[in-house]
N, C-alpha and C positions, 0 to 999 in steps of 0.2 A: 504493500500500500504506500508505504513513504516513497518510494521508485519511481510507483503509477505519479502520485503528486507530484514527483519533484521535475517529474518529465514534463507534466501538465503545465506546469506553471514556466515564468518567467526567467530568463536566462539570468537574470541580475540574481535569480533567489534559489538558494544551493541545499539541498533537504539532505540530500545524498548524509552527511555527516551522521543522522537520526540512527542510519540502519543499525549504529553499536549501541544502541538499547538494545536490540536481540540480543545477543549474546551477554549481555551486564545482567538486562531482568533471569534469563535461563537457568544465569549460575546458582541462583537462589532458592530453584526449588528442580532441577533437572541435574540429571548426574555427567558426569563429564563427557562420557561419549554423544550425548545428544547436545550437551553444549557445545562442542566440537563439529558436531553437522549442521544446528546453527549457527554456529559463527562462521561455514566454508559458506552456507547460503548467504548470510551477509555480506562477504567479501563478495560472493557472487553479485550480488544485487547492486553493490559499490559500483564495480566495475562497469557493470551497463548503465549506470545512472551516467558514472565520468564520460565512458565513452559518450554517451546520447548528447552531453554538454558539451566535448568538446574541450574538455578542461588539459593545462599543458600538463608537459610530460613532468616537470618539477613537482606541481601541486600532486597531481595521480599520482606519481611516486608517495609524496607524504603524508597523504591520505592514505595509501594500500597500507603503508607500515604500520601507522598508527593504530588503524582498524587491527590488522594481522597480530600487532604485539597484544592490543588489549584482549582480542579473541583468547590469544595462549592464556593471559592473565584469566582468563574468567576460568577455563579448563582447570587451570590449575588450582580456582578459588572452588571449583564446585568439587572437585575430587578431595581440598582440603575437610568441604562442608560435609561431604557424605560420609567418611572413613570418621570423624569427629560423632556424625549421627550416628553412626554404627556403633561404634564406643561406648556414646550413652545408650544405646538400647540394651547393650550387653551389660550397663552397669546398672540398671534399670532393673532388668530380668533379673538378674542375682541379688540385689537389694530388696526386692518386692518377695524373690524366695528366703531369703535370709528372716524377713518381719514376718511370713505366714508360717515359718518355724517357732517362731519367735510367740507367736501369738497364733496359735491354730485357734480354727472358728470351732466351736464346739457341735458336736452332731445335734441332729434334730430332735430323737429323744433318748433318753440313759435311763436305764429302769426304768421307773413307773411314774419319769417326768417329761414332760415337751419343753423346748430350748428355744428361744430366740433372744437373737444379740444384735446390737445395733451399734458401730464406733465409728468417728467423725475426730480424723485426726486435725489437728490445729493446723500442721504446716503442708501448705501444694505439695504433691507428690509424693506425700508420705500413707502408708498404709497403716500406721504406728507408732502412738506420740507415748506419754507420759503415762496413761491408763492402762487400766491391764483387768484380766480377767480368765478365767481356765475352770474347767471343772474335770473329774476324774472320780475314776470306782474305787469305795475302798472297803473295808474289810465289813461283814456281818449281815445282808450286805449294806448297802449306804452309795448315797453320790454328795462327793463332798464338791465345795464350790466354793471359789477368792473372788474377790469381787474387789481392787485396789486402784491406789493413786500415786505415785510416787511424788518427790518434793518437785521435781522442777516437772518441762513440759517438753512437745516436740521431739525432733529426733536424737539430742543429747539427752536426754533422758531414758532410750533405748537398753543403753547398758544395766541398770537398774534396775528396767523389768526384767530382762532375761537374767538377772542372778535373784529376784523374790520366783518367778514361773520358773525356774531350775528348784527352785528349794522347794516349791509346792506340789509341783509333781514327783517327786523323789520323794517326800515328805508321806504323801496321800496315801499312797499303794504300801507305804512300810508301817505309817502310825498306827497306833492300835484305838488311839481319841482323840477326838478335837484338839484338846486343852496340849495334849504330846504333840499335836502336829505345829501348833502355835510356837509350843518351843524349840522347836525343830527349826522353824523357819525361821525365829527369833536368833538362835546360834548362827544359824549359815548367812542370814542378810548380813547381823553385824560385823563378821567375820569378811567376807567379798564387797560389802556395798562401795565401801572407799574406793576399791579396786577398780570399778570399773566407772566413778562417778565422773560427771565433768567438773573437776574441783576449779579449771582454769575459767571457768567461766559463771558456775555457781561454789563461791564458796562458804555456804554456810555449810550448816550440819544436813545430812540426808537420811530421810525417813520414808516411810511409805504407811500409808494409812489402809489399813485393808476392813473386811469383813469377812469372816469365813463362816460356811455352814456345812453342815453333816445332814443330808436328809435320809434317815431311814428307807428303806423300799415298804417293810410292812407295820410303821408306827405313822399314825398320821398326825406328825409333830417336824419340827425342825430343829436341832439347835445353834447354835450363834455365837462366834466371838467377835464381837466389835473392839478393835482395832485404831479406836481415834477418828472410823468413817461415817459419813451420812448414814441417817436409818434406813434400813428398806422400809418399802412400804407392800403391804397384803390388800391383794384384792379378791373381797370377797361377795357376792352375787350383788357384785355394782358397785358395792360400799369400801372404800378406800380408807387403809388404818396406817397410819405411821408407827412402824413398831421401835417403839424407844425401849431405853433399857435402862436401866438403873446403875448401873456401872459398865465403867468402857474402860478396858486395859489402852496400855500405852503405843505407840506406831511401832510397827516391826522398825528396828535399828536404833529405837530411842535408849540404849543398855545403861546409860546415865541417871533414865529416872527412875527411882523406886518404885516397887512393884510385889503384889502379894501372888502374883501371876495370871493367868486369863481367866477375866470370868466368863462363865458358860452361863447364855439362858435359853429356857427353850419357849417355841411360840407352837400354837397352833396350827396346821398345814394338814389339811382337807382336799379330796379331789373335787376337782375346779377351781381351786385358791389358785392366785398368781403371785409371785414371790416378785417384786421388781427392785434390782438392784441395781445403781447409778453410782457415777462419780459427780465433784462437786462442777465438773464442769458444765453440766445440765443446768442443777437448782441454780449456778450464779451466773450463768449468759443474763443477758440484757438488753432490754430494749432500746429503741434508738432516743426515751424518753427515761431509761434509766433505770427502769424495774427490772429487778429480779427474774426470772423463769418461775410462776408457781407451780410446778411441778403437781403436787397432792391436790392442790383446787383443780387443776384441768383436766386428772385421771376421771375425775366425779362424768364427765360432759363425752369421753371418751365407749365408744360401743365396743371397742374388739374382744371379741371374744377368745380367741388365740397369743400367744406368745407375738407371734409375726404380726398380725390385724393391730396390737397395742402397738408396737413397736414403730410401724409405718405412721400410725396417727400423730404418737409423739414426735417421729421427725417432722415431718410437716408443720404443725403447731408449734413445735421447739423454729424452725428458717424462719417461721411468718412472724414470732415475737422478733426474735432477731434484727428480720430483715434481710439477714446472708445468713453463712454459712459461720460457725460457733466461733471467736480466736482464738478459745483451750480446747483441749481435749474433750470428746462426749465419749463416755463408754455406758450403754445402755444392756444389762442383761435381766430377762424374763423367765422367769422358771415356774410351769404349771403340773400342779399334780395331776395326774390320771386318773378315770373311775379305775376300778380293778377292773383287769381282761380287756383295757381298752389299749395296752401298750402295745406295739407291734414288736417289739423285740426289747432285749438289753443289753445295751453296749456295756462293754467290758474296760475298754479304756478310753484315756482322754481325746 
């Protein structure tokens, strides 16, 4: 088209120059051999444009080169672009497998309970920020489940969870109780956390605020160690309870502060109850006028019936308070009991 024009028009007005936008725009998203076949068609196009002008042999010469040097330039910019793209895709796909090691999604149901999880990391392209969460089979039988927050956020916070989800799964499958697994986990965080924290960039102390529970397969109860975290809340035929507790041992990793050890309570947990366990990055998002997330008044307004059905509504309602998408970490886990004989299987591990 620049060619057709530049032929079209007046001898005084010289378009011919335009044709190295081909080859400049190409480099950008075309890989080097087809940048390289557009910029021989450019030079093509040059050349009949000069010739049709009439232009000397000086100018044509200065023009071919110029064209001809930038053409190799773009070749060489789009072959730097693509082998760079390729790079990151591979560093991509091993980072994206590295965080679904890291934090496997837990299956859909585990004994005689249904599972949905919902997590919304703070930073772009990340699959796994500061929050954490795991469940696993343990002894008598029982599916025990963490539900955590470490101190800092995003991807330097990484390391932290994968040394509390190493101690909790190791922990799960060998403790004999709760209250053992707590101290299980309590030994090994404070023992590793240093290790692997970002101290160059957070240097305070590092903790991790969890809540762990033991659900029985044939008691229809839960028990509970809270950990320094938000209450779950139980939902039961509609009716939304914040389960508080009357004592809250101390964050895994706090070994500083005095402690008579974990206390245990147990709550009630009926088939069809939903167990919803959140980190604080939900209840403390905000609106663009500065409230809080009511988290417990909005479940009341809430139909789903499902683990997955909750789950979906509270994202939605969680963006629109918002406005966007959360700037901490959300880690949203749902855990519903089953009538009897309504389970289709029981999973054995995490």
């Amino acid at each position: 088209m620049i060619s057709v024009v530049d032929m079209m028009s007046s001898t005084a007005i010289h378009l011919g120059p335009l044709v190295a936008l081909a080859p400049a725009l190409a480099a950008a998203f075309a890989g080097p051999r087809m940048t390289a076949l557009i910029g021989l068609v450019a030079i093509g196009a040059q050349e009949l444009v000069d010739g049709f002008n009439g232009l000397g042999m000086a100018n044509h010469v200065a023009q071919f080169a110029a064209l001809a040097g930038l053409c190799a330039a773009m070749v060489a910019t789009s072959y730097v672009r693509e082998r760079r793209s390729w790079q990151l895709t591979r560093l991509r796909s091993v980072a994206d497998a590295a965080q679904r090691c890291i934090l496997r999604p837990p299956p859909d149901e585990m004994g005689p309970l249904r599972l949905g999880w919902l997590y919304l990391a703070a930073e772009d392209e990340a699959r796994i920020g500061g929050d954490l969460f795991a469940t696993a089979r343990g002894p008598d039988p029982c599916t025990r489940v963490i539900m955590g927050d470490v101190r800092g956020k995003g991807v330097g916070a990484i390391g932290e969870v994968s040394v509390v989800l190493g101690a909790f799964r190791e922990g799960a499958h060998r403790c004999h109780s709760l209250p053992d697994l707590v101290a299980a986990m309590e030994e090994s965080v404070s023992r590793d956390i240093e290790d692997v924290a970002d101290v160059e960039v957070d240097l305070g102390e590092h903790f991790i605020t969890a809540l762990m529970l033991e659900i029985p397969d044939d008691d229809h109860s839960a028990d509970v160690i809270n950990c320094g975290h938000p209450p779950p809340l139980l939902i039961r035929r509609s009716q939304v309870t914040t389960v508080d507790f009357e004592h809250s041992s101390p964050p895994l990793g706090m070994v500083g502060l005095p402690t008579a050890g974990p206390h245990i309570d147990s709550i009630g947990f009926v088939p069809g109850d939903i167990l919803l366990l959140y980190t604080d990055g939900v209840i403390e998002a905000r609106s663009p006028s500065g409230q809080f997330y009511p988290l417990a008044e909005r479940l009341d307004s809430f139909s789903g019936s499902t683990p997955d059905t909750l789950l979906r509504e509270i994202q939605s309602d969680l963006i629109s308070h918002v406005g966007k998408e959360p700037g901490d970490d959300v880690a949203l886990l749902a855990i519903q009991r089953l009538p009897a004989g309504k389970e289709h299987g029981r999973h054995t591990g995490a």
